[in-house]
C-alpha positions in Angstrom: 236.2 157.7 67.5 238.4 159.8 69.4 241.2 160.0 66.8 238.1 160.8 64.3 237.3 163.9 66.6 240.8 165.0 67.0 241.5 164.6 63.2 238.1 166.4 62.3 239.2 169.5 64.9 242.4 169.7 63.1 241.3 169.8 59.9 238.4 172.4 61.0 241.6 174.7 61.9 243.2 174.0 58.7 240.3 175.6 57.1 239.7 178.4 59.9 243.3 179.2 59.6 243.9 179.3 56.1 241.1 182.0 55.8 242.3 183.8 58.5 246.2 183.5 56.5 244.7 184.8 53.3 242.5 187.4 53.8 245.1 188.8 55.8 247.5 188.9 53.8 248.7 191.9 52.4 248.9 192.6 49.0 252.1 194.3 49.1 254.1 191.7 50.7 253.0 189.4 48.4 254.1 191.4 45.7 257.7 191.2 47.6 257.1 187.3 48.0 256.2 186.7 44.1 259.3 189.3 43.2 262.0 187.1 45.2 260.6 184.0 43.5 259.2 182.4 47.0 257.9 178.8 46.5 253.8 179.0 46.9 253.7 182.8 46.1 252.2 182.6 42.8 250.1 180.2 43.5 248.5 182.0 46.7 248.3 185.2 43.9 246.1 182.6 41.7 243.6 181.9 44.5 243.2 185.8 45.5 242.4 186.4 42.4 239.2 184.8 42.7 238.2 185.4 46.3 234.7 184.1 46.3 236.4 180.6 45.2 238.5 180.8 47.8 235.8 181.4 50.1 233.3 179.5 49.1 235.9 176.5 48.8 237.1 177.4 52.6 233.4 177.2 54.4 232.5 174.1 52.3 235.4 172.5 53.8 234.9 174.1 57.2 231.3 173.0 57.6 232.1 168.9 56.3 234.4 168.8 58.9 232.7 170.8 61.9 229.2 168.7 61.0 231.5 165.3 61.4 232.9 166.8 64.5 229.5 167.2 66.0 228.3 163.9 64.4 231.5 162.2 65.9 231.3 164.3 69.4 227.4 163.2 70.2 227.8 159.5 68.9 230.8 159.1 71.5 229.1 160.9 74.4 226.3 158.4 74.0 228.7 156.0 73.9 230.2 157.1 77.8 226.8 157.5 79.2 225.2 154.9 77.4 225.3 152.3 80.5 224.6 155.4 83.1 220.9 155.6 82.7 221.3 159.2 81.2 218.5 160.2 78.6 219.9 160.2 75.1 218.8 163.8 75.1 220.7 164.8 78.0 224.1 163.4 76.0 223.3 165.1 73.1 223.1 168.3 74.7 226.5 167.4 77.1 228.0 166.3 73.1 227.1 170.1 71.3 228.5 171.9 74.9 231.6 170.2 74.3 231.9 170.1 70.7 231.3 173.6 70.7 233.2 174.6 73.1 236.1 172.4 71.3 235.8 174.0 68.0 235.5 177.5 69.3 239.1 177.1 71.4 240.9 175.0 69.1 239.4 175.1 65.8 238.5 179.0 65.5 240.1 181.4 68.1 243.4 179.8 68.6 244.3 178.6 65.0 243.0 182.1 63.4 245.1 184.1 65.8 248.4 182.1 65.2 247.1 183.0 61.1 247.0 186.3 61.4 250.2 186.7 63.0 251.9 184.9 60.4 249.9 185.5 57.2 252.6 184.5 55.0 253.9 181.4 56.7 250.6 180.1 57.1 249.3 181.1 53.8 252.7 179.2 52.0 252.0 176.1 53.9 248.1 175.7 53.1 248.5 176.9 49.8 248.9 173.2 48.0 246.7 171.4 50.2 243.7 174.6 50.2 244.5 174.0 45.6 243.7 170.7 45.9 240.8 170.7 48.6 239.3 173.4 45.8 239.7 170.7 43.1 238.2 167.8 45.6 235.1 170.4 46.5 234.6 171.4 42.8 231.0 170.7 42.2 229.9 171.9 45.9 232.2 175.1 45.3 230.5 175.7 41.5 227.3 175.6 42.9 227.9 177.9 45.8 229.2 180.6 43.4 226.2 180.5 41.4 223.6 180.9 44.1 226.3 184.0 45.6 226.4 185.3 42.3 222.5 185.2 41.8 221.6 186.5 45.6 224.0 189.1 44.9 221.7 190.2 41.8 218.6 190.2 43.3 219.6 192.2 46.1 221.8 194.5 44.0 224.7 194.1 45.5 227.7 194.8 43.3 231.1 192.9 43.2 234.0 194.9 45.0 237.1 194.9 43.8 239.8 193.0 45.9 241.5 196.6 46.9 240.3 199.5 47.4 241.9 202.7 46.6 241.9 203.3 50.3 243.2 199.8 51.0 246.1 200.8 48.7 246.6 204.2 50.3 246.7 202.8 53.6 248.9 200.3 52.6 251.9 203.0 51.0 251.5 205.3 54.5 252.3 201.9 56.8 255.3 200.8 54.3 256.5 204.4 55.0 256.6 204.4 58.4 258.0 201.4 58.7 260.7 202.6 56.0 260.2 200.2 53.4 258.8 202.8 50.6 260.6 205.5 49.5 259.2 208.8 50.7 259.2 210.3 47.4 257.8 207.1 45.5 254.7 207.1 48.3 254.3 210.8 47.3 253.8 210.3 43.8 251.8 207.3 44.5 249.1 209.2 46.5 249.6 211.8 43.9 248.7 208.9 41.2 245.2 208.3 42.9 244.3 212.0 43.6 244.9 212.9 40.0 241.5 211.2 39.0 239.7 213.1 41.4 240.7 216.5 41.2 238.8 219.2 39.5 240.8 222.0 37.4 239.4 224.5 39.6 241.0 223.3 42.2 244.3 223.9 41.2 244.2 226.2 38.6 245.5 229.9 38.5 242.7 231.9 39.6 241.9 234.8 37.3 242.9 237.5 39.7 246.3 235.6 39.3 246.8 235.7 36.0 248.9 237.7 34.0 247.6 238.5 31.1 249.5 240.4 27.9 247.7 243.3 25.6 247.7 241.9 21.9 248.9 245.6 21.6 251.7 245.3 23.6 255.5 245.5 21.9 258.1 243.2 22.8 260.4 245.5 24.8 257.0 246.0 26.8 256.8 242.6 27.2 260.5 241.8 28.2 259.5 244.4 31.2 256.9 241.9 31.8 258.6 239.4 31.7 261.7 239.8 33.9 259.3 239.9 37.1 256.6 237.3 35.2 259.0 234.4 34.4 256.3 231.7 33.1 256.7 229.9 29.7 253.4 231.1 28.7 250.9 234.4 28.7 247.3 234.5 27.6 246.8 237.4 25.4 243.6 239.5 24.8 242.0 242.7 23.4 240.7 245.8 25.7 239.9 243.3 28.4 241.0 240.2 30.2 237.5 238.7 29.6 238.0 238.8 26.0 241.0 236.3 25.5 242.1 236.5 22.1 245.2 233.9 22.3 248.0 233.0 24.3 251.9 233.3 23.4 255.2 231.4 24.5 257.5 233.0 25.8 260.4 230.7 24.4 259.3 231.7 20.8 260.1 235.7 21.8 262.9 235.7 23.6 264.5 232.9 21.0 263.3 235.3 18.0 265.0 238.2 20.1 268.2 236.1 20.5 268.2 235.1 17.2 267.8 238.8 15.9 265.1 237.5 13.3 262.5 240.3 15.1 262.2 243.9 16.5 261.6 245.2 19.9 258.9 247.1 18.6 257.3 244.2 16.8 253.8 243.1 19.1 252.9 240.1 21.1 250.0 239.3 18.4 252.7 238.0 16.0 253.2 235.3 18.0 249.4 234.4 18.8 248.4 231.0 19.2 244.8 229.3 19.1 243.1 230.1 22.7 242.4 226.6 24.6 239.0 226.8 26.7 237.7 224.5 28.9 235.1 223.9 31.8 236.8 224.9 35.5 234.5 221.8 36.2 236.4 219.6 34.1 238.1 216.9 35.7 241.9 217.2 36.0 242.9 213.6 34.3 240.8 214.5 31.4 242.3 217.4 30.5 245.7 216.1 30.7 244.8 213.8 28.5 243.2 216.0 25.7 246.7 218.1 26.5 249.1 215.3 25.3 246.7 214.1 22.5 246.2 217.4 20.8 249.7 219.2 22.2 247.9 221.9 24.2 250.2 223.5 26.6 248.0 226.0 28.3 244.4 226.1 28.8 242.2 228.7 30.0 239.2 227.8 32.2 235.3 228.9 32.0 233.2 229.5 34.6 229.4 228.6 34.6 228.8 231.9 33.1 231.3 231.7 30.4 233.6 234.4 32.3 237.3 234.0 32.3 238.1 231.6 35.8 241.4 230.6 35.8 244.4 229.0 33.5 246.2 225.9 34.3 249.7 224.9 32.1 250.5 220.9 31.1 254.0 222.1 33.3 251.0 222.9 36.1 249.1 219.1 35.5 252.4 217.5 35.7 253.3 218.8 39.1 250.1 217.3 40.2 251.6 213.9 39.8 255.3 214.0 40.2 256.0 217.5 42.2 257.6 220.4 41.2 258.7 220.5 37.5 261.0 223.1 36.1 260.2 224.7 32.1 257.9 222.2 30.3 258.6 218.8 32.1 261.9 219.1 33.4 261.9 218.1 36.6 263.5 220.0 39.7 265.1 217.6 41.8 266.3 220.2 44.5 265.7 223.6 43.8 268.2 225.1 46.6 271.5 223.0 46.9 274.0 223.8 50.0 277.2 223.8 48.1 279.1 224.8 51.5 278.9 227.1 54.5 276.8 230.0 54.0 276.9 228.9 50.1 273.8 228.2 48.0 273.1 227.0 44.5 269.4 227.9 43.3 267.1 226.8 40.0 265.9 230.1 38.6 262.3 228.8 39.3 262.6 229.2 42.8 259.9 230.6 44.4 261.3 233.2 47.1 258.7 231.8 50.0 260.8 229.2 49.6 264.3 230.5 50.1 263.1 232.2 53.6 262.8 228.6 54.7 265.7 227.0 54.0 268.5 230.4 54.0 268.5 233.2 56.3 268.0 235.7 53.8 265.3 238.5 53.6 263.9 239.2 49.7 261.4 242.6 50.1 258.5 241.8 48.2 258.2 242.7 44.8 256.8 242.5 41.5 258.3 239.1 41.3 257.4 235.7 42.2 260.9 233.6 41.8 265.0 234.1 42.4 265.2 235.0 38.7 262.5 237.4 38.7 264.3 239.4 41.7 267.6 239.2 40.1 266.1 240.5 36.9 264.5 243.2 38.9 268.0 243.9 40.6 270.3 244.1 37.2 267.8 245.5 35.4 268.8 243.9 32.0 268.7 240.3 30.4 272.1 239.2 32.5 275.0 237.1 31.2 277.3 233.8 33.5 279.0 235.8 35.5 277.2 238.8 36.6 276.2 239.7 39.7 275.0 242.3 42.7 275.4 242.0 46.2 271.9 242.3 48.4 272.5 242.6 52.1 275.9 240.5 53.2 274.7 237.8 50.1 276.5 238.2 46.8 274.2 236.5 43.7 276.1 235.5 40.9 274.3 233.9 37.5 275.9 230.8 36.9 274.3 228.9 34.2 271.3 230.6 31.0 269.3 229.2 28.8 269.1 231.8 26.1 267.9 234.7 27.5 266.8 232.8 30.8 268.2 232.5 33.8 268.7 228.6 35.0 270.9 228.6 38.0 272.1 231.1 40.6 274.7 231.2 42.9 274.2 232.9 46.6 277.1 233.4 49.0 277.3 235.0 52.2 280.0 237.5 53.1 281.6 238.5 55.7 281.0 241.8 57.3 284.3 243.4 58.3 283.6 246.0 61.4 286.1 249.0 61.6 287.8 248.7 64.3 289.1 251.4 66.8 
């Protein structure tokens, strides 16, 4: 009876252990395990799918084996004391102290620790066994599903999925610290999950923000504009900003310009395009969705009252997700580049809060908002590769357009010669 005990303890921490190996598990590193084709992996994947099986197959096993422990402890205690003249009550009660004390050492605390710890080794080696024990318990395990799923039911409890968005979240900021996920990729990841939360209004232009165009307005009016305003697109409207007629793109104008096939002194409202609204309320993955389905690239945003809130681009939606993007989904990799000492290669779309922080350079504010704006504002014309002006000791030189727009610009620092006496 002895060996019965021992056997029945062990398999009692087979079972206690195995849960313990599963359920902490992580998803991630099982991901890893299934990726480099690890024996077991796939088939521990199969179980998790189905966790209630799992479960339901681990505490029918765990309570066979702890009732024959008990069963087996008491009928060898009476056994001892049998010839002692010791009430068979008394050796019951000696049996469950021991049992108990038995299975809570060796068949719970120390076999779910050493589990834990090594999640993945444990979880390999029960993994063929725990399949067939759920095969062997089949009818018991059936039956315990039904009467979870039915309790569940009555009491209105609904099923939770196996991770949580917070689970997952978790998960991406532990890999990162550890350094096993890139930076970058975590960032878009979290960026991934906060998308289907986010309301327009939260990151919308606001309406004191916007700059708006007069339908009345000529082109040359609007090139003025437009050299301290640098976005691809401007809503356009009649006497007042609350009465938005339209918006334009700013790539059909300066194209048309390039091209010679318009005027200067043609207006804005030849290039009008139907006027996007929707509810600042709206949520942010919805609209990006009607955006791509309908090809939509701006949208202007109600409030409750039906007054002008805000606009928000597809460029704008985009940088929710993956960062900052240059002109209609390019995206910016680095948008200041040390080429060499006190050297400097910028993206036009720089925004000059930006430069501060990474060059010691002081840009007065301005009617501008990016490194091309302020160099349009400084040469006073639509520039060519190769121009440039010198502000403070820093020389800025264009060094790649687009058209008429400016892509890249190149800042260097000179030395200041001191007269000597």
């Amino acid at each position: 009876m002895v060996i019965l005990l021992i056997v029945s303890l062990l398999l009692s921490a087979f079972f206690s252990g195995s849960e313990a190996a599963f359920l902490s598990l992580q998803r991630g590193r099982l991901a890893k395990l299934i990726k480099d084709k690890i024996r077991g992996a796939e088939e521990i994947a199969k179980l998790l799918e189905h966790p209630e099986k799992l479960l339901a197959t681990v505490l029918t096993g765990n309570n066979i084996v702890n009732t024959a422990a008990a069963s087996i402890g008491t009928a060898l205690v009476i056994s001892i004391f049998k010839n002692n003249d010791i009430p068979n009550s008394i050796s019951v009660l000696i049996a469950t102290i021991i049992v108990s004390v038995l299975l809570l050492i060796f068949s719970e605390t120390i076999p779910k620790t050493i589990a834990v710890r090594n999640s993945e080794k444990v979880a390999l080696l029960a993994v063929k066994a725990l399949k067939k024990v759920s095969y062997l318990f089949f009818p018991f395990v059936w039956f315990l599903e039904k009467i979870s799923k039915i309790t569940g039911r009555l009491f209105g409890i609904k099923d939770a999925s196996i991770i949580s968005e917070e689970e997952i979240l978790a998960l991406i900021d532990e890999r990162q610290q550890i350094g096993e996920a890139d930076p970058d990729e975590a960032q878009m990841l979290e960026r991934v999950f906060k998308f289907n939360d986010t309301k327009l209004f939260e990151v919308m232009t606001p309406r004191t923000e916007i700059v708006a165009i007069d339908q009345t307005c000529t082109l040359a009016s609007f090139l003025e504009i437009y050299k301290n305003h640098t976005h691809s697109r401007f809503p356009i409207y009649l006497g007042d900003i609350e009465n938005i007629t339209g918006t334009i793109s700013a790539k059909d104008i300066l194209t048309g310009l390039s091209e010679k096939t318009i005027t200067e002194t043609s207006t804005v409202a030849d290039f009008q395009r139907h006027a996007y609204f929707v509810p600042e309320t709206k949520l942010v993955s919805e609209l990006f969705t009607e955006m791509r389905l309908y090809g939509y690239k701006i949208a202007l945003l109600a409030d409750e009252f039906g007054g002008l809130a805000g606009l928000i681009t597809l460029e704008m939606l985009m940088e929710e997700i993956v960062g900052k993007v240059g002109e209609e989904g390019q995206l910016i990799a680095n948008e200041i580049e040390e080429l060499g000492e006190n050297t400097f290669l910028l993206d036009g779309a720089t925004r000059i809060e930006d430069i501060s922080e990474t060059i010691n350079l002081t840009i007065p504010d301005g009617d501008y908002e990016t490194i091309a704006g302020f160099v349009l504002y400084n040469l006073g014309n639509i520039p060519s590769v190769g121009d440039s002006f010198m502000h403070e000791n820093y020389r800025f030189e264009i060094t790649e357009m687009k058209n008429v727009r400016i892509e890249q610009i190149k800042i260097t620092k000179t030395r200041v010669i001191k007269n000597l006496k």
